[in-house]
C-alpha atoms as one frame of an Amber mdcrd trajectory, in Angstrom:
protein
  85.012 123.444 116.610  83.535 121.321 119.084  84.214 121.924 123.179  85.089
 118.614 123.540  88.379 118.494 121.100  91.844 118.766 121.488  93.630 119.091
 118.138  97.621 117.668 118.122 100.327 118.311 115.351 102.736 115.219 115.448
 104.966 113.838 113.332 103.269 110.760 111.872 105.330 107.460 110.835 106.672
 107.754 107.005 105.196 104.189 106.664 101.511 105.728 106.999 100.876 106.641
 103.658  98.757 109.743 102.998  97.107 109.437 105.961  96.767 113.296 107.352
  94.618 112.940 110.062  93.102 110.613 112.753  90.663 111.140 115.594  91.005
 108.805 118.483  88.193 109.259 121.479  89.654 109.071 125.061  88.451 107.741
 128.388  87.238 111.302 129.093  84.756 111.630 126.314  87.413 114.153 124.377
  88.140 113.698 120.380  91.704 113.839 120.537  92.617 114.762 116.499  96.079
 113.751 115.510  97.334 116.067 112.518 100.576 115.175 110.453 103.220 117.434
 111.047 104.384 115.755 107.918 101.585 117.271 105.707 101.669 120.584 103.958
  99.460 123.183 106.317  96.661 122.487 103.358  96.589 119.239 103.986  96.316
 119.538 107.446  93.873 121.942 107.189  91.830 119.620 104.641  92.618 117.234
 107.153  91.288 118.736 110.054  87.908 119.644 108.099  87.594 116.107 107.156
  88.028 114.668 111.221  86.035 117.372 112.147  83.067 116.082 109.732  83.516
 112.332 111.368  82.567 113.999 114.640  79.536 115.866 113.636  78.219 112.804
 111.944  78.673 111.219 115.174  80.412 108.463 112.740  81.736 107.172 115.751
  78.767 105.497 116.795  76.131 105.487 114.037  76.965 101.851 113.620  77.861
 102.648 109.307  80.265 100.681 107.818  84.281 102.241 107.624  84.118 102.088
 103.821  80.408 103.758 103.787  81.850 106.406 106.058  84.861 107.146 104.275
  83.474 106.445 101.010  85.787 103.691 100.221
């Protein structure tokens, strides 16, 4: 995992859908991933894989499209 990462397990609205995981980049250049406590620990862990891939593909700022990215 990547230095710059801090990895939370919260409880995520019920209205989210099966949403498991979200990465949100602060003010201090950290990936702050968001887990759902809500998820089964395999689909957190599938979760966590799949944020972790966003931020080794620098997805964040190649400029690709959100449905290119998460093959939509």
């Amino acid at each position: 995992m990547p230095e710059n990462c801090i990895v939370r397990v919260v409880d995520f609205p019920r209205d989210v859908g099966g949403v498991n995981g979200m990465v949100l980049l602060d003010e201090s250049g950290f990936y702050n991933i968001y887990l759902n406590a809500r998820a089964s620990w395999f689909q957190q862990r599938k979760a966590l894989r799949h944020e972790l891939d966003h931020i080794e593909n620098d997805d964040f700022f190649n400029g690709k499209p959100i449905d290119e990215i998460e093959d939509i």
